[in-house]
C-alpha positions as CSV (number, residue, x, y, z in Angstrom):
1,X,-67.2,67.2,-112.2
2,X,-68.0,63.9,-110.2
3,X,-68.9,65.0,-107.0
4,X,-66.8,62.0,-105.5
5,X,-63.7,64.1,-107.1
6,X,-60.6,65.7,-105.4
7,X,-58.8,67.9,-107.4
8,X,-57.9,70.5,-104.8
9,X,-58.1,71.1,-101.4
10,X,-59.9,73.9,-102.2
11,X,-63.1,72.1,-103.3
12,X,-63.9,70.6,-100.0
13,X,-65.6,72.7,-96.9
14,X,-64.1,72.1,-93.3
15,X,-66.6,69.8,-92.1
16,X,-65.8,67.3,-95.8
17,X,-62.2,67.5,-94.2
18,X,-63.4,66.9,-90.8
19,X,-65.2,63.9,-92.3
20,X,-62.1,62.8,-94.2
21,X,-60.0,62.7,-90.6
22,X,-62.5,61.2,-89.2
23,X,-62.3,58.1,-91.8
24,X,-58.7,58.0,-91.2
25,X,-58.9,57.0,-87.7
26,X,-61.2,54.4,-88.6
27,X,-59.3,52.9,-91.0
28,X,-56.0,53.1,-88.7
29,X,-58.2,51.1,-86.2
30,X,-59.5,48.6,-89.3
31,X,-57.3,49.0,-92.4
32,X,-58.2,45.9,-94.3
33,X,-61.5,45.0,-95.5
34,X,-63.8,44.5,-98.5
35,X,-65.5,47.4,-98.9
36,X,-63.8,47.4,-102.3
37,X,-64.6,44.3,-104.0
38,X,-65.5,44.3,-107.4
39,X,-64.5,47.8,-107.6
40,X,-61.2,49.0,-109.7
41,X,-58.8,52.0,-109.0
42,X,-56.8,53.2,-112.1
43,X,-53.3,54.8,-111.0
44,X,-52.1,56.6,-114.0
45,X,-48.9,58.4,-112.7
46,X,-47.2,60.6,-115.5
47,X,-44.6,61.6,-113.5
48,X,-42.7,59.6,-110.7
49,X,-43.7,58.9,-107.4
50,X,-42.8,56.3,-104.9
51,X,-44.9,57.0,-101.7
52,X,-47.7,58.3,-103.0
53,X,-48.5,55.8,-105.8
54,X,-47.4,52.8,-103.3
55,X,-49.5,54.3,-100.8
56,X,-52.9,54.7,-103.0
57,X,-52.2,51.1,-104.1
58,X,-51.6,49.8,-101.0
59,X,-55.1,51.9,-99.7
60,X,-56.9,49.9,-102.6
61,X,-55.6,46.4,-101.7
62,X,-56.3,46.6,-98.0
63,X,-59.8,47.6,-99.1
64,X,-60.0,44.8,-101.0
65,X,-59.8,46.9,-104.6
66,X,-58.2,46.1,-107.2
67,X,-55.1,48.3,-109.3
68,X,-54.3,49.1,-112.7
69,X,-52.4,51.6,-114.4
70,X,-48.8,52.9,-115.2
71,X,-45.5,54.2,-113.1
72,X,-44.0,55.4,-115.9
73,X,-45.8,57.8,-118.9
74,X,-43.4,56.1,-121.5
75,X,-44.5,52.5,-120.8
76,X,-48.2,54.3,-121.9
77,X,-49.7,55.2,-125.4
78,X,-48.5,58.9,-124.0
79,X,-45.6,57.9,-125.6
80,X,-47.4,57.7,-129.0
81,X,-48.8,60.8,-128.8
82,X,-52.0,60.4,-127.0
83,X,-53.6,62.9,-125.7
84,X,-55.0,63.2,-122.1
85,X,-58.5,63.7,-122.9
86,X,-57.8,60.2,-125.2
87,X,-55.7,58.5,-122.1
88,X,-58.4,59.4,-119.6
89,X,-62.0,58.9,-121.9
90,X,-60.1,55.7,-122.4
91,X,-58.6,54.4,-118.9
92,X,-62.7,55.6,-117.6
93,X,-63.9,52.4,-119.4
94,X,-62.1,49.9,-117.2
95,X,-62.2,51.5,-114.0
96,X,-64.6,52.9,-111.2
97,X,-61.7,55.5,-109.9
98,X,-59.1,57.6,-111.6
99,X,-56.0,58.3,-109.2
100,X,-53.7,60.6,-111.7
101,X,-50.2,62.5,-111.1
102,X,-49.3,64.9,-114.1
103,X,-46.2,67.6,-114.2
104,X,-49.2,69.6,-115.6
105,X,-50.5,72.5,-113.0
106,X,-54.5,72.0,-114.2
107,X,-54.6,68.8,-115.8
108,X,-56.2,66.9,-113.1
109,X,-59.2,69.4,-113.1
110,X,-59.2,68.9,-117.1
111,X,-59.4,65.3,-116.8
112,X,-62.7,65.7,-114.4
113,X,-63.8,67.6,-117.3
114,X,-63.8,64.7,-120.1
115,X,-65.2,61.9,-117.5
116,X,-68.0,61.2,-115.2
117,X,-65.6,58.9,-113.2
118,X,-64.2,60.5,-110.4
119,X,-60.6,61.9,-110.3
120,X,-58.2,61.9,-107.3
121,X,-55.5,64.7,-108.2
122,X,-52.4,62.6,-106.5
123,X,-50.4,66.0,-107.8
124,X,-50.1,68.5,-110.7
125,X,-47.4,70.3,-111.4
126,X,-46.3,72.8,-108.5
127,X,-50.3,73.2,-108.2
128,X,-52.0,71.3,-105.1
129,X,-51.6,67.9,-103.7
130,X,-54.6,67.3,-101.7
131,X,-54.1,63.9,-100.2
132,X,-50.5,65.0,-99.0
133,X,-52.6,67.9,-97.3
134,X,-54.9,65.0,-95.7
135,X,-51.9,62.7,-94.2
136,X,-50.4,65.7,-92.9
137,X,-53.5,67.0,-91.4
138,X,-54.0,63.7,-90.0
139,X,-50.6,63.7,-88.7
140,X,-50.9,67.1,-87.0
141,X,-54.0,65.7,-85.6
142,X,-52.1,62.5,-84.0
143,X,-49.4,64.9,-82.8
144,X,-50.6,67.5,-81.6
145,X,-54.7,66.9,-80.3
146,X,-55.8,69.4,-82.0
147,X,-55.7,71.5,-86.0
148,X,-56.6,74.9,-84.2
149,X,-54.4,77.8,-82.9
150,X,-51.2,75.9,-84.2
151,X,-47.6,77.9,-85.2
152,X,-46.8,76.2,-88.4
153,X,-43.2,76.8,-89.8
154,X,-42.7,75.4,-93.6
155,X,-38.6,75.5,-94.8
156,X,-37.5,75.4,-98.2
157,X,-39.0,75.2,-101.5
158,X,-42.6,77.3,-100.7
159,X,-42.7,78.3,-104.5
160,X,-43.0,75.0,-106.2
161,X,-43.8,73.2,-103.2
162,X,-47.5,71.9,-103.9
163,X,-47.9,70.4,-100.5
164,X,-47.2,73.5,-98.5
165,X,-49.8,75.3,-100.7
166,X,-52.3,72.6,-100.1
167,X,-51.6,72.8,-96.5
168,X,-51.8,76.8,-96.1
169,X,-55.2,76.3,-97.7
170,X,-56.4,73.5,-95.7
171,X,-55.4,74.7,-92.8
172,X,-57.0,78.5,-93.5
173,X,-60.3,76.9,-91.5
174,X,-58.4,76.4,-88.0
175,X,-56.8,80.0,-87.2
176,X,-53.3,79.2,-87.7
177,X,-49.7,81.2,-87.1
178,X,-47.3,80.4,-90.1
179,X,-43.4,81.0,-90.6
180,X,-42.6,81.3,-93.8
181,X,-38.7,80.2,-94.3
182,X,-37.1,80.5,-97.4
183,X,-34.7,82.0,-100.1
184,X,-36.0,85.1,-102.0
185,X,-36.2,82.5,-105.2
186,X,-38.2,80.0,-103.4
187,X,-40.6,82.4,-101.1
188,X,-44.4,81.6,-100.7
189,X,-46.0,82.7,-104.0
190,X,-48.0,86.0,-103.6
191,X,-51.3,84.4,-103.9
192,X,-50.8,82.5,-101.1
193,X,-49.5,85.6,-99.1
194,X,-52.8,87.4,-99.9
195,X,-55.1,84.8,-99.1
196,X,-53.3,84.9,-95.4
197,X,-54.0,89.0,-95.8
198,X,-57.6,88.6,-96.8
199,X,-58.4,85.5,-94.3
200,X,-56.7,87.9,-91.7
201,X,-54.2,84.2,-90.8
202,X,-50.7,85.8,-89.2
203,X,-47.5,84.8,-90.9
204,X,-44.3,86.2,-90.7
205,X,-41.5,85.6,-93.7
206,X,-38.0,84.6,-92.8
207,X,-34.7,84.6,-94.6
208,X,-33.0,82.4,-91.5
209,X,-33.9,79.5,-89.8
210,X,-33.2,81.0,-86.7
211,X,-33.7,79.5,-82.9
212,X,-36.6,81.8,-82.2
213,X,-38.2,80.2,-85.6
214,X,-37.7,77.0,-84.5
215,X,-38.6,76.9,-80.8
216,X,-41.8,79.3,-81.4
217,X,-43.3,76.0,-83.8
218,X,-45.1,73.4,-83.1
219,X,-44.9,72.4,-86.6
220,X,-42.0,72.2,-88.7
221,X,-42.8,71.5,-92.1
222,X,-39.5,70.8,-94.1
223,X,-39.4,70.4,-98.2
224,X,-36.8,69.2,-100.7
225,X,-35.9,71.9,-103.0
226,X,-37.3,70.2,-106.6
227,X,-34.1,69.8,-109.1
228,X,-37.1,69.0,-111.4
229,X,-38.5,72.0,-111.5
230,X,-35.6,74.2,-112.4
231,X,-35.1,74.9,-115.8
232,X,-31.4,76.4,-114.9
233,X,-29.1,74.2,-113.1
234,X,-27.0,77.0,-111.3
235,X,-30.2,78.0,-109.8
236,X,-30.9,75.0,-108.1
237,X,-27.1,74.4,-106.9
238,X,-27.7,77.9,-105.4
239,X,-30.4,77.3,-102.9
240,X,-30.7,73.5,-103.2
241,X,-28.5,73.6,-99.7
242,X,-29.7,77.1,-98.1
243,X,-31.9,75.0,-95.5
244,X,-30.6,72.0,-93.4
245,X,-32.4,70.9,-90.1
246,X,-29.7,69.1,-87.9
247,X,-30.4,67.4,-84.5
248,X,-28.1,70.0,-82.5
249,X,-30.5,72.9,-83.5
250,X,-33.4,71.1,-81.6
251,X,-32.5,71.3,-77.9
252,X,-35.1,74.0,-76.7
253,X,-37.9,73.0,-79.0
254,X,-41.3,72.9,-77.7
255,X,-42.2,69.5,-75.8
256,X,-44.7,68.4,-78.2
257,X,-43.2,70.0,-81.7
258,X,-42.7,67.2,-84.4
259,X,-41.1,67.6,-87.9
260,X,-43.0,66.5,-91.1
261,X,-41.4,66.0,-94.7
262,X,-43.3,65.3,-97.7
263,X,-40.4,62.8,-98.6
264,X,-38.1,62.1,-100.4
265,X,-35.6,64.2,-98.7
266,X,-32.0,65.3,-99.4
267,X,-30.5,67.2,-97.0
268,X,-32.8,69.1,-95.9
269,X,-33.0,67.3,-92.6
270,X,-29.7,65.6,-91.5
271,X,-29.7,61.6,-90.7
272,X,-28.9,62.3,-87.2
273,X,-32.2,63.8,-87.0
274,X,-34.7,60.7,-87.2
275,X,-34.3,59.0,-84.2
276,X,-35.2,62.6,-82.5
277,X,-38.8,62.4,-80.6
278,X,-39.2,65.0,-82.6
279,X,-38.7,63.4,-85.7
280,X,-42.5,61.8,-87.4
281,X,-42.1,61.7,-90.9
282,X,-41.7,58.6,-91.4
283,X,-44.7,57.8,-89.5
284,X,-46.6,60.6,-91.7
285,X,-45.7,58.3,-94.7
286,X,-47.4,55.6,-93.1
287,X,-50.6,57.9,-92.1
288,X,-51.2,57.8,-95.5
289,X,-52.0,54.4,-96.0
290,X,-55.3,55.5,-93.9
291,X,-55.7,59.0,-95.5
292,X,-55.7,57.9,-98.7
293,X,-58.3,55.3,-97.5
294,X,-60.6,58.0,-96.2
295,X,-60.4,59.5,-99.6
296,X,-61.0,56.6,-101.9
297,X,-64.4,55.4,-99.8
298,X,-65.4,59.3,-100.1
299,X,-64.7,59.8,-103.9
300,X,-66.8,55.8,-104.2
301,X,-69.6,57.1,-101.9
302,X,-68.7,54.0,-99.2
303,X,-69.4,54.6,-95.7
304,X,-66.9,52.6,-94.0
305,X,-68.5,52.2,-90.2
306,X,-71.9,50.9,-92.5
């Protein structure tokens, strides 16, 4: 695997996400630049995305990159019948960077195995989404001062939710308190539940969003539950609306708690919510403009301040 490659939070040590944070900031205080010309970012997205593909492609340009790729795997010779090792062995030949979203749980850390280019795993099935996990670190960061010794509550879809998994296992380096809230079909996988064992990280798992939950956080970490990933539509209708956060439930919060979304939401968090001081997710989407920065110049071997 190219060393430049991130497939999973996992593969990076504290002080490589330190570093990544870092990078942000600096390219919040000077997004645009050239520190990409010549170079050329493939975005091969298999399965949609709005903010996440927009946001790598918009990372590129202000770096002074250019983009190709697909939005859609039926506009691609996917549709044919081409394999991934074929799309990817392929796609390797035109471009210096790979940026690839695939309903497949392990197919990003396949494709690093049939190229020397690096990969960024923009999402894989309900697996890991490690550049959500660096805008929301980033965002903590902004908010907050500080990653360590935070209460971080995460509402909704913890099973298939590939962002909150990314998250527990970022933030597993900076001695964090989570709440776990969620339906007994949705609940935190075990895996996750004994890596908090083993790491010895407190959590506590909650069947109500109660007042205590909500004015103990600091973070509140809110996820639509994913139609997609249901195979039986009378299971989603019966949790899809288990979990709503609405602006009347926020009067004792902590001064400096924000809420954070992965977007898009539903109604998970009600309208009457977003112009709440409380309320950043909209500026989280924008962090990732910069986080996704960080991450490009990292996987090209680019020091930015150089």
């Amino acid at each position: 695997m190219n060393q430049g490659s991130l497939v999973s939070i996992d593969d990076i040590s504290k002080e490589q996400i330190l570093d990544l944070l870092d990078r942000a900031a600096y390219f919040e205080a000077h997004p645009n630049s050239k520190l990409l010309d010549g170079k050329v970012v493939a975005t091969l997205f298999f399965e949609p995305s709005t903010r996440t593909r927009l946001s790598f492609e918009t990372a590129v340009n202000r770096l002074g990159g250019r983009v190709i790729g697909f939005s859609d795997a039926a506009t691609s010779s996917t549709s044919k019948g081409e394999t991934l090792k074929d799309t990817i062995k392929m796609v390797s030949n035109y471009a210096d960077l790979i940026v690839m979203r695939h309903h497949l749980e392990g197919a990003a850390r396949y494709a690093t195995e049939v190229t020397d280019v690096p990969i960024v795993n923009a999402g894989d099935g309900a697996n890991q989404h490690p550049s959500q996990t660096m805008l929301d670190l980033y965002s903590i960061v902004k908010t907050q001062g500080r990653l360590e010794n935070l209460t971080i509550t995460m509402v909704g879809d913890l099973k298939y939710g590939r962002t909150v998994h990314s998250l527990l296992m970022a933030m597993r380096y900076f001695n964090p308190r989570f709440r776990f809230v969620s339906s007994p079909e949705l609940e935190m996988p075990r895996e996750y539940i004994e890596i908090c064992r083993d790491l010895g990280i407190e959590y506590t798992e909650h069947r109500d969003f109660s007042p205590e939950v909500i004015n103990s956080s600091d973070i509140i970490y809110m996820t639509r539950v994913q139609r997609e990933r249901f195979s039986d539509p009378m299971e989603y209708e019966k949790v899809k609306n288990l979990y709503s956060l609405r602006r009347d439930m926020l009067g004792n919060t902590r001064p400096g708690m924000r809420i954070l979304h992965p977007l898009p939401r539903v109604n998970e968090i009600d309208r009457d919510v977003d112009d709440c001081p409380q309320a950043y997710y909209f500026e989280q989407a924008r962090n990732g403009v910069f986080a996704r920065q960080a991450i490009i110049t990292r996987a090209l071997n680019i020091d930015p301040t150089r």
